[in-house]
C-alpha positions as CSV (number, residue, x, y, z in Angstrom):
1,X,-37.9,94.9,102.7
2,X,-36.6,92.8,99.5
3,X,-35.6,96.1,98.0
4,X,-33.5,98.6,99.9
5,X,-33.6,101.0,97.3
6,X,-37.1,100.7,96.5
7,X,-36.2,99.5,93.1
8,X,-39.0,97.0,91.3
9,X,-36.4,95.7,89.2
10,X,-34.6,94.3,91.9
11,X,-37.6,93.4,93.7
12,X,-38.5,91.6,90.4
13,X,-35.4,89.7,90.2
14,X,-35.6,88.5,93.8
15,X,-39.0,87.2,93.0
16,X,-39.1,86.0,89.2
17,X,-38.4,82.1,90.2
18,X,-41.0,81.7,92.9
19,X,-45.1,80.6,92.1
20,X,-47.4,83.8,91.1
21,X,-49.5,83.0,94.6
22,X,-45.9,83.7,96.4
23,X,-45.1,87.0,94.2
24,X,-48.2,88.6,95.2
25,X,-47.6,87.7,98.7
26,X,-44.4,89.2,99.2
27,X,-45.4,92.5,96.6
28,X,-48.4,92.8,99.1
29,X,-46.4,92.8,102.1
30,X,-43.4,95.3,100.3
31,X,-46.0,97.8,99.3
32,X,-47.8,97.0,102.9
33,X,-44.3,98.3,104.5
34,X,-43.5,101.0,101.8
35,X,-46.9,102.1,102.4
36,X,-46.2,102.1,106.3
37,X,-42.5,103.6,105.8
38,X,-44.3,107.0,104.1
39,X,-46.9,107.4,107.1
40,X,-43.5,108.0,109.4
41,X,-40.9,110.1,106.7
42,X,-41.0,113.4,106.8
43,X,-38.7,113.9,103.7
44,X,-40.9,114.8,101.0
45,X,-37.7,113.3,98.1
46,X,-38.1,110.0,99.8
47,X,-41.8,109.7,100.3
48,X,-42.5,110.4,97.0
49,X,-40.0,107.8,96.2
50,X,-41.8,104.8,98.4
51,X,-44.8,106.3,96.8
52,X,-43.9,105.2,93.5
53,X,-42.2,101.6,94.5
54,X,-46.0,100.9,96.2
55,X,-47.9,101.8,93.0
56,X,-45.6,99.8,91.2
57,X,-46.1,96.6,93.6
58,X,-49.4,96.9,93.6
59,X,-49.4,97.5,89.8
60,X,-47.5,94.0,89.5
61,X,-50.1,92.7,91.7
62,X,-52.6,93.6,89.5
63,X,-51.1,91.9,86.8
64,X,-50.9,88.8,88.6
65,X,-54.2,88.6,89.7
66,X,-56.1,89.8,86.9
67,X,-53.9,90.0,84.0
68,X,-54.8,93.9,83.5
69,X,-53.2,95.8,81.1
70,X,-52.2,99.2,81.6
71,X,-53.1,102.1,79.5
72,X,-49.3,102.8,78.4
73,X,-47.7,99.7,77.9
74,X,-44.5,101.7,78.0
75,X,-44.6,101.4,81.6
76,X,-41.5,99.8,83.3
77,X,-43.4,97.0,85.7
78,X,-45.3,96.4,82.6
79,X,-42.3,95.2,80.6
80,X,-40.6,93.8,83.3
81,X,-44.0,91.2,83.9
82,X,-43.9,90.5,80.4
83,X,-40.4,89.6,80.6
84,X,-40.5,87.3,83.0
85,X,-44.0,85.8,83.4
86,X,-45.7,86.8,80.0
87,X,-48.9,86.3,81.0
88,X,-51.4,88.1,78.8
89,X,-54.9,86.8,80.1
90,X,-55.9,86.2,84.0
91,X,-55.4,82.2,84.9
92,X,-58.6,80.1,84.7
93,X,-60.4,79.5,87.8
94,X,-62.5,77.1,87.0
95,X,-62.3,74.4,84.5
96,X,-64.5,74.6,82.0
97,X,-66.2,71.4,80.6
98,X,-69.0,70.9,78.0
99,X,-71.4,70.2,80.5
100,X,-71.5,69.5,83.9
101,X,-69.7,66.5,85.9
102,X,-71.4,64.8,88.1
103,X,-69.2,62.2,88.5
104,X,-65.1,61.9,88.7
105,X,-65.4,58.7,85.6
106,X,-66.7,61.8,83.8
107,X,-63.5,63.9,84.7
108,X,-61.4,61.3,83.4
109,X,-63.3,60.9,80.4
110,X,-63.0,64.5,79.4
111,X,-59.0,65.0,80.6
């Protein structure tokens, strides 16, 4: 795991120079072994501890994806993504043109 401690701040500093693809990659597989790590504790302190580091993983993975914003912006994953991404609406997956291309000249002329 990135985090020993299950701490998203450190997590979040360990991932805030790599690509948004890569961040949810590695937040998917932290929360995937978080998630695996409570199935086999028996310690209720420390389950309830990997609880909350997966919801927050899969909270910034939310916010990556889909730019959702949570209902209490107070939330501490919620001001550490605006800190270091800042993203406030989901990326464009398409581009959007004023009418349709049929051709790549027509690309170029738009770009």
């Amino acid at each position: 795991m990135i985090s020993k401690n299950c701490s998203i701040e450190e997590f979040v500093k360990a991932v805030k120079e790599k690509e948004p693809q890569e961040i949810i990659y590695l937040a998917n597989q932290e929360a995937t072994k978080s998630d695996r790590i409570i199935l086999k504790k028996r310690k209720k302190a420390k389950v309830e501890q990997y609880q909350n580091y997966s919801r927050q993983l899969k909270d910034l993975i939310n916010y990556h994806r889909y730019a959702v914003k949570p209902r209490r912006k107070t939330k501490i994953i919620y001001n550490l993504y605006m800190k270091y991404w800042g993203q406030t609406e989901p990326a464009p997956t398409v581009l959007l043109l004023p009418k349709p291309v049929t051709k790549l000249e027509d690309i170029q002329k738009t770009a």
